[in-house]
C-alpha positions in Angstrom: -9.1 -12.8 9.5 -9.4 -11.1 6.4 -8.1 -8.1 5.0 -11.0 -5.5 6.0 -10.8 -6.4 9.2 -7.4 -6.8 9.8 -7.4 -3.1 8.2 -9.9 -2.2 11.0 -8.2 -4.0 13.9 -4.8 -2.0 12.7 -6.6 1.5 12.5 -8.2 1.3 15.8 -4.4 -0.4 17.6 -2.6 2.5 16.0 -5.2 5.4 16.1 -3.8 6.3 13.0 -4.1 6.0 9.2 -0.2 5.9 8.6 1.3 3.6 6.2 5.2 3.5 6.3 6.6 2.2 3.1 9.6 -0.1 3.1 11.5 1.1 -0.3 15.1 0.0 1.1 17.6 1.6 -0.9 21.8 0.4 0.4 23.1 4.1 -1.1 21.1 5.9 1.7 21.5 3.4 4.5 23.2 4.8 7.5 27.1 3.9 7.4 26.5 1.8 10.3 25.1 -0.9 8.1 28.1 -0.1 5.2 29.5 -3.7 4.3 27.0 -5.7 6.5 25.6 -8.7 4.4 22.5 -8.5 6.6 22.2 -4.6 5.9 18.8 -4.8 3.9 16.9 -6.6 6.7 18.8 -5.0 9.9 17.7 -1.7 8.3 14.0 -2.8 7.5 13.7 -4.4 11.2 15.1 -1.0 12.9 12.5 1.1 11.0 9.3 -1.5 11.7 10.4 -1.7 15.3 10.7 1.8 15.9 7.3 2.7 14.0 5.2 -0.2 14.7 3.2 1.5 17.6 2.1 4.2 15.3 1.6 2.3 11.6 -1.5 0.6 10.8 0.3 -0.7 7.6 4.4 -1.9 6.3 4.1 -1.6 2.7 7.2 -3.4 1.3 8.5 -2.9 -1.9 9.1 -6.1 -4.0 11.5 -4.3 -7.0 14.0 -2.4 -3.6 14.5 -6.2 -2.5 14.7 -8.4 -6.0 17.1 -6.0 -7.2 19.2 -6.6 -4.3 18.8 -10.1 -5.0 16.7 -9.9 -1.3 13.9 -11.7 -1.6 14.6 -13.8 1.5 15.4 -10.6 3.5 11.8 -9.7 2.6 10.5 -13.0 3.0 12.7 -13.1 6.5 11.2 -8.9 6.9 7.5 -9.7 6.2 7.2 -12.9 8.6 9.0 -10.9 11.4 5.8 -8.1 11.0 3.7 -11.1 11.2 4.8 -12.4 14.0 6.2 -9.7 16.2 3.6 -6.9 15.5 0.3 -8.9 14.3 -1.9 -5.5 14.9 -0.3 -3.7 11.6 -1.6 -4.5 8.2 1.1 -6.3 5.6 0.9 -5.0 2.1 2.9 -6.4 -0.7 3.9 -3.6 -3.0 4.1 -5.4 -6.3 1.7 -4.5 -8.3 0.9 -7.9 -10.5 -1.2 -8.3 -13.5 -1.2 -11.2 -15.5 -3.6 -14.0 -16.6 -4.1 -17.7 -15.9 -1.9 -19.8 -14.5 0.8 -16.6 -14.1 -1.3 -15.0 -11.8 -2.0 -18.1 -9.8 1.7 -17.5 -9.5 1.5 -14.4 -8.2 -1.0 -14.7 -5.7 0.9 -17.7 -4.5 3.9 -15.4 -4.3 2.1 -13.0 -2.0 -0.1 -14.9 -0.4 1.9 -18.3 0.2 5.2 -17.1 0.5 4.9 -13.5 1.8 1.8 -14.0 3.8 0.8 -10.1 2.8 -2.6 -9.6 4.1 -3.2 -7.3 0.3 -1.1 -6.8 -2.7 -1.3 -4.2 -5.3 -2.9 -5.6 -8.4 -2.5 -3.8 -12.2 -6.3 -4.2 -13.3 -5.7 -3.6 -17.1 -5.7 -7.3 -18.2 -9.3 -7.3 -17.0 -11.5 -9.7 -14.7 -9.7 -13.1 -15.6 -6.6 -11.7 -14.2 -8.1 -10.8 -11.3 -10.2 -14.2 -10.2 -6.8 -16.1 -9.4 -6.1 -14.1 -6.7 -9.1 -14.8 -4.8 -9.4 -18.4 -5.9 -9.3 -21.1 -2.5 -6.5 -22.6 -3.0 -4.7 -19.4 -3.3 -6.3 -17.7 -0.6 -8.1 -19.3 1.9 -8.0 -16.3 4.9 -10.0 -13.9 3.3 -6.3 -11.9 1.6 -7.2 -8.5 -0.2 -6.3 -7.2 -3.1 -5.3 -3.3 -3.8 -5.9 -2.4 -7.4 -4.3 0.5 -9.4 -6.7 3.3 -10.1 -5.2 7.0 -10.1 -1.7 6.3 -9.5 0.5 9.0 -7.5 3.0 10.0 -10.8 2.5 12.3 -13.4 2.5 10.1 -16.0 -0.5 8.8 -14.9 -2.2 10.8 -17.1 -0.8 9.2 -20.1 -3.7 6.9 -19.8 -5.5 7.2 -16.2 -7.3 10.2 -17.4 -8.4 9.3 -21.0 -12.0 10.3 -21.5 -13.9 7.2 -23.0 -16.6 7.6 -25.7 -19.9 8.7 -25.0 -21.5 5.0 -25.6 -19.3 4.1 -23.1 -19.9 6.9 -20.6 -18.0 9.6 -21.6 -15.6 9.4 -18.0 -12.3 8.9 -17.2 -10.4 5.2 -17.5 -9.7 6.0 -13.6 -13.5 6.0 -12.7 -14.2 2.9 -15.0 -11.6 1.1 -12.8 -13.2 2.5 -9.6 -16.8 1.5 -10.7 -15.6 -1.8 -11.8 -14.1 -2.3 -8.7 -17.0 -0.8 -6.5 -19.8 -3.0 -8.5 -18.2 -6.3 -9.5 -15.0 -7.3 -8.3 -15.6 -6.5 -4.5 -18.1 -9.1 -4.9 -15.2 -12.2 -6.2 -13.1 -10.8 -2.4 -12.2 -7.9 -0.2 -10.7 -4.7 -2.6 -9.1 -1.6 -1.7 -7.8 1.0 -4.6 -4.8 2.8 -5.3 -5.5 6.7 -5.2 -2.5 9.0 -5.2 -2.3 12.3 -2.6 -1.2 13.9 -5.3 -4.5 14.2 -6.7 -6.7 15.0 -4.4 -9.6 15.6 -6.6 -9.4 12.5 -8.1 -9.3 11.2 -4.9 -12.5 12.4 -4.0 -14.4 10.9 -6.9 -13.1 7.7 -6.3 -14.3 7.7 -2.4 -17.7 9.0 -3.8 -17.7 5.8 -6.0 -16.6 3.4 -4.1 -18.2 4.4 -0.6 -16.2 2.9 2.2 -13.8 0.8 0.3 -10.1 1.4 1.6 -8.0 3.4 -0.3 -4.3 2.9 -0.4 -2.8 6.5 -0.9 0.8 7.2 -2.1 2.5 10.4 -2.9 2.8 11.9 0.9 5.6 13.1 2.4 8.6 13.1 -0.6 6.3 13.2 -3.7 4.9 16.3 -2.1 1.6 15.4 -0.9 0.2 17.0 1.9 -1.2 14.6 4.2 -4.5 16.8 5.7 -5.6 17.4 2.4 -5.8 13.5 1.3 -7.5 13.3 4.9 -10.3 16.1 3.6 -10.9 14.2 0.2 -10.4 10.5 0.6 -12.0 9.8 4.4 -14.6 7.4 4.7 -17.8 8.8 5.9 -16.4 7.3 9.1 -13.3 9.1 9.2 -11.3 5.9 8.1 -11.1 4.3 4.6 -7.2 5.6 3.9 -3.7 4.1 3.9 -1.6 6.8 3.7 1.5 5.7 2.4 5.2 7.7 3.1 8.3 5.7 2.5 11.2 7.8 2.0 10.5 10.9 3.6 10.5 8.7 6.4 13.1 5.6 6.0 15.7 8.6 5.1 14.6 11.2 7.6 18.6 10.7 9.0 21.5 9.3 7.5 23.3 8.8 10.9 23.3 6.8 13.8 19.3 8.1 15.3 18.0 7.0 11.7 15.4 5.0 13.4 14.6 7.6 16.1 14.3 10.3 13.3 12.5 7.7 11.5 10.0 8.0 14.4 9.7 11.2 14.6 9.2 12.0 11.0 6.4 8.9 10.9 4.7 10.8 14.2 4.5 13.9 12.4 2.6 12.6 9.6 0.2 10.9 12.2 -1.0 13.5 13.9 -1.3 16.0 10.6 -3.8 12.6 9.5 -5.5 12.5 13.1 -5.8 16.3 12.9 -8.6 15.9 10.5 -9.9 12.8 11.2 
């Protein structure tokens, strides 16, 4: 199944839009899990298990688990979403970019090892970085690929919003990449785009350029984007098209003993504010 329609299977089994983000940091786990060895993946499973029902996507991210020296625990985390709740979309949060044989690498990282049904791809080394990740022998189920357009930070304006030259159209680098995307790469394999809910503006060019694309969207919740607002700018003509992405708001909505039931509750809350507008 590829990544469109698992994306569609996961909206319609969770009625809901809601990515939870698995950014596991050990100084804010619960003291239950103080000294464990295990702590990283006990802590992942707990939050998956108790937001599963409600989640049409885990978004683990790679950097909260190599710098743990984890990358088994995710390994061990993202085959335990595979196997125990096959309705929710897997997307690797690593944002690659490289060319050649270093992204073969890559894909084979997320696609071999993880078995992520996306990852986040950097598209600034162009289309040749790109084509590995949709070559056959890197991905033969039809695996998407999320590429970085108008990030959630504000340094995303550094570069994101740099106007080009009028003989080349005179519009942001953040609509190139979406028109790129849109016209040419969606044709090599099944795209989504990064848009942050912290621009909701933005957000709504990039759904006008890219029609009914998916668009992962970052920034709700701690980053202070408001959830009903990315559902008024970045909704398919459908009413689908978003991952809406919270992490910590929701992975440290208690640091006691009910972490996973606040968990819940904090991950319900931003469902319904989604399904409100839907």
């Amino acid at each position: 199944m590829g990544f469109h329609a698992q994306l569609e299977r996961s909206w319609t089994a969770a009625g809901s839009m809601l990515c939870v983000g698995l950014d596991p940091d050990p100084a804010r786990y619960p003291s239950v899990f103080d000294g464990a060895p295990d702590a990283t993946e006990r802590f992942c499973r707990a939050i998956i298990d108790a937001t599963a029902d409600i989640a049409c996507a885990f978004k683990p991210q790679i950097a909260y688990f190599a710098s743990q020296r984890g990358e088994q625990a995710l390994e061990n985390i993202c085959t335990y979403i595979r196997e125990n709740h096959p309705d929710v979309t897997l997307i690797l949060d690593a944002k690659r970019g490289d060319i050649g044989s270093t992204a073969d690498h890559y894909a084979h990282e997320a696609f071999g090892r993880y078995g992520a049904h996306a990852v986040t791809v950097n598209p600034y080394l162009g289309t040749d970085s790109i084509e590995p990740f949709f070559s056959e022998k890197n991905n033969s189920d039809g695996s998407g690929i999320i590429l970085l357009c108008r990030t959630s930070n504000p340094g995303g304006d550094d570069f994101q919003s740099i106007v080009s030259s009028a003989e080349h159209g005179g519009k942001p680098l953040y609509v190139h990449v979406a028109e790129r995307v849109a016209d040419q790469w969606s044709q090599l394999g099944e795209c989504g785009l990064v848009v942050g809910a912290t621009y909701p503006t933005e957000l709504a060019d990039v759904r006008t350029i890219v029609g009914d694309l998916p668009l992962l969207v970052p920034g709700v919740g701690a980053q202070g984007g408001d959830a009903a607002t990315v559902m008024e700018h970045g909704a398919s003509a459908a009413g689908r098209g978003l991952i809406v992405s919270s992490s910590r708001a929701i992975l440290y909505a208690s640091a006691g003993d009910d972490f996973a039931e606040a968990a819940r509750a904090e991950a319900e809350k931003t469902a319904a504010s989604l399904r409100s507008r839907a």
